[in-house]
N, C-alpha and C positions, 0 to 999 in steps of 0.2 A: 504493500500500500504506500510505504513510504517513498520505493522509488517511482511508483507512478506520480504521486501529487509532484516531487519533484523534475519529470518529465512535464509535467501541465503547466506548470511555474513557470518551465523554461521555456518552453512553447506561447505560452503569455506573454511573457516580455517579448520574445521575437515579434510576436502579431504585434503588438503595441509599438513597438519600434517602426516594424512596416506602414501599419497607419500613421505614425510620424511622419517620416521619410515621403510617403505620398503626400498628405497634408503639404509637406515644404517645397515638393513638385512640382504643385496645384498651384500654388501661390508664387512661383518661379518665373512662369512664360509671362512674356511683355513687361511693359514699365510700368510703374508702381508710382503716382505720384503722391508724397506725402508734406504735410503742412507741417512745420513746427516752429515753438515760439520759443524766443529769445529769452536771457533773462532780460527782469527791466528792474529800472528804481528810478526816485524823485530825486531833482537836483539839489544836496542842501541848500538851507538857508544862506550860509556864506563859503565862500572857501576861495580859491584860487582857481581861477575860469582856464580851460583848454578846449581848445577844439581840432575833431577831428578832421583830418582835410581831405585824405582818400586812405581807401581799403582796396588793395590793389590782391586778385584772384591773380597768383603765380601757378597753381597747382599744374604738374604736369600729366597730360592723360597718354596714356599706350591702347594699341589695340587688342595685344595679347602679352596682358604683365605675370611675368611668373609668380606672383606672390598677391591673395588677394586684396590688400592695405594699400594697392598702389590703383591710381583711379583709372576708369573703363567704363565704353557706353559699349551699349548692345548694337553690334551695327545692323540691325531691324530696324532701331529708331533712327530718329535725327541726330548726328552728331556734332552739329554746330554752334559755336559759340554762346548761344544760347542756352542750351539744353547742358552746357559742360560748366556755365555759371549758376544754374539750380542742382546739378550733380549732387549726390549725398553719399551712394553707394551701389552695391550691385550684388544681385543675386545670385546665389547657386543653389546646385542641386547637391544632394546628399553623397554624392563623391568631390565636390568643391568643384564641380563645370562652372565657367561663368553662365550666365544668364541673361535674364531681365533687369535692366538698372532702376534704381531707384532715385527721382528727382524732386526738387521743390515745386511746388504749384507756382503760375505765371504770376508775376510778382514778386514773388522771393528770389533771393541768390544767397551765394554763400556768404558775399563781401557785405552783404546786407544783415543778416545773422549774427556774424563776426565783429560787424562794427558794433552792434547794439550787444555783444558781450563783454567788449571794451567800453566802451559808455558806462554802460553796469558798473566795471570795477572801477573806473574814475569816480563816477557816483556813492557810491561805496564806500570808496577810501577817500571822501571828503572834497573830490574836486566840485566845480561847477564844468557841467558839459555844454557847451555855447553853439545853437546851431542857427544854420545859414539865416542871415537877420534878425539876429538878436543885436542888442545895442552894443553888448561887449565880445560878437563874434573878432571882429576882427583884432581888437587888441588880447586875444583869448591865446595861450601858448602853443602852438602846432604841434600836433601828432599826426604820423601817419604810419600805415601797416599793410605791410605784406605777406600774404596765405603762401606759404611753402607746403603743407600739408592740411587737408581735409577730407579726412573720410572715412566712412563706417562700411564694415563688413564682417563675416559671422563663418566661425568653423565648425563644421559639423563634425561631433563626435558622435559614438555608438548607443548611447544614453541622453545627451544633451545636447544643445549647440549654444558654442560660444557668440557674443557678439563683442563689435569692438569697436572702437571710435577714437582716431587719432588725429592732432592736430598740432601745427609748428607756427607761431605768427610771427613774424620781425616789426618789432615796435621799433620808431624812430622819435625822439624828440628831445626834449630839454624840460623836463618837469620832474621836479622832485629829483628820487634813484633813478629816474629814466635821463641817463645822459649819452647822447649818439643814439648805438643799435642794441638792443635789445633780444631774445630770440626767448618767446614763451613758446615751453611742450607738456603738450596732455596728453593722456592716454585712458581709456576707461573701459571695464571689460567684464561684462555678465554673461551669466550662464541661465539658459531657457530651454526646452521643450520643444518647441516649435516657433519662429521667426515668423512674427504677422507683421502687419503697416504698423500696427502701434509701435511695437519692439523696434522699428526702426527709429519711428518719431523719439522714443525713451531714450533711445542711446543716444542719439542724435544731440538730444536737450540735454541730457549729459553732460558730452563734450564740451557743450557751447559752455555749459556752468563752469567746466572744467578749464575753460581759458577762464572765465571771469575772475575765479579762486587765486590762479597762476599769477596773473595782471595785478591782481589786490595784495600777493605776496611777492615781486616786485617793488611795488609801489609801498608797502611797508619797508623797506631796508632802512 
């Protein structure tokens, strides 16, 4: 009796596994467009005004990257300039194929994302965030930033799959500890079941907190 229940056991998990692995299939083909929000916060009351001046998307994409952490569109879709500035990540299937990418909804970008996680941590850590026509934009101290890395993707293991979300930005300015160039890196990394639209948005919003945390530990030195 004993070894049958544990023949049934084991045969359980497999099916379960298998309806997994389908499950992450299913949700693989075509592009995935998902929304996600920024962190935000109010400008204090006082502090020392900067503004930012651009957020410059460097990220470089290949069409077939050996390693899934490096960015990639589905060439089924659009691969245009456009479609590579909403870029978040990309699909596989349950042996690590690439797939179906996954992108911002029109409106969004990533330099768009990224700047409102630096905003945050200026916010945050007591600056004033001064934007286009405010009285004190223009005498506000410059920053600016450039995306070396953006991006989320998920390893499939035999039991779980991992997700992951990484990102590099170069801070430039003269405020506070930021003197020249700067270079914040995050990295964040859970373990799920099955990879849906949400788990992407979660990891995603992650990241982005995950610079803001970076930026605000900077900016404390």
């Amino acid at each position: 009796m004993s070894k049958n229940i544990k023949i049934n056991g084991a045969v359980t998990r497999v099916m379960v596994y298998g309806f997994a692995v389908a499950a992450l299939m299913g949700c693989a083909l075509g592009r995935d467009v998902v929304a996600v929000k920024a962190p935000s916060a109010d400008n204090p009351a006082t502090g020392k005004a900067v503004r930012i001046e651009a957020v410059l998307d460097n990220r470089k994409f290949e069409a077939a990257p050996s390693s899934p952490d490096i960015p990639s569109l589905d060439d089924a879709e659009d691969n245009g300039q456009d479609s590579k500035a909403r870029a978040i990540g990309r699909k596989r299937n349950g042996y690590g194929k690439a797939l179906g990418d996954v992108v911002l909804p029109e409106g969004q970008t990533v330099s768009g994302l990224t700047e409102a996680a630096l905003a945050t941590a200026f916010k945050e850590s007591g600056y004033i965030v001064a934007s286009k026509g405010d009285a004190n934009y223009d005498a506000a101290a410059p920053v600016s930033a450039r995306i070396n890395e953006f991006w989320a993707w998920f390893k499939p293991g035999f039991w779980s799959v991992t997700t992951s979300q990484k990102s590099e930005v170069e801070l430039e300015g003269n405020v506070g500890p930021l003197a020249g160039k700067q270079v914040i890196k995050a990295t964040v990394s859970e373990s799920r079941q099955v990879v849906t639209v949400d788990d992407w948005r979660d990891i995603v919003e992650k990241g982005l907190r995950a610079i803001t945390d970076q930026t605000k530990q900077l900016l404390a030195r």
